[in-house]
N, C-alpha and C positions, 0 to 999 in steps of 0.2 A: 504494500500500500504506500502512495505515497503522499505523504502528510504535507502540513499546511506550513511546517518547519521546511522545505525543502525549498533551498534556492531555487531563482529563475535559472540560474548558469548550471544546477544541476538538473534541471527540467529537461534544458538545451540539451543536455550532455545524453541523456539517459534515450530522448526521442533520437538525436541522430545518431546513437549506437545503433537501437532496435532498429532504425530505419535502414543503416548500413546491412547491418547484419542477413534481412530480407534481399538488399539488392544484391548481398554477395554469395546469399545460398543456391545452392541448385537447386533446391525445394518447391521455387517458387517460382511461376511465369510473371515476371514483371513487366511483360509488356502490356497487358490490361486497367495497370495503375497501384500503387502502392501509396498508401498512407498512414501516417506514424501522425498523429499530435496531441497538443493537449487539449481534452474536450471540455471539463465540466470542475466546476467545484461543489462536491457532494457535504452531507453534513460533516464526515471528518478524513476526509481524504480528498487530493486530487484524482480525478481521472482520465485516464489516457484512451485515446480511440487508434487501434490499431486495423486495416485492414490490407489485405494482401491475399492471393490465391494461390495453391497448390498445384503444381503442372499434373499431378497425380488422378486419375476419377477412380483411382481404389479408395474403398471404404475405410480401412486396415491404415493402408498407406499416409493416408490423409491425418488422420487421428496419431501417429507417429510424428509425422511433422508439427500435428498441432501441439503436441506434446514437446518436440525438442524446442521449439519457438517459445512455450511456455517456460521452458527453464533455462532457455537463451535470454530471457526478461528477465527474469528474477536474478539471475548472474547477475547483468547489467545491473540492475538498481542496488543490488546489495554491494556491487565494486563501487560504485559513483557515491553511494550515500555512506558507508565505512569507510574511506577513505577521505 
């Protein structure tokens, strides 16, 4: 999650990781568009709008990427915001 303590310069840091990260996997077809920002301020969190597509139309396949993606994230914010 990330909180209402987190810099704007770690907001930057944390969106153009995740962003990079999509454009440099093979996981993903980025020629249909890619987008990493920040979306919304909720009651105690910011939140982030991530979207991007899987070159995959396996069921299985897809669900692995969504899963490396999701712990490609949380890396990122835990490197950006412990450091």
């Amino acid at each position: 999650t990330l909180q209402y303590d987190t810099t704007v310069e770690q907001l930057k840091t944390i969106r153009n990781e995740i962003e990079e990260y999509i454009n440099k996997s093979d996981d993903f077809n980025t020629d249909v568009g890619v987008a990493v920002r920040i979306d919304k301020f909720s009651d105690s969190s910011i939140d982030m709008y991530v979207r991007c597509f899987t070159k995959t139309d396996s069921w299985n396949e897809m669900l692995s990427v969504k899963e490396r993606l999701a712990i490609e994230i949380k890396q990122i914010v835990e490197k950006i915001l412990l450091t």
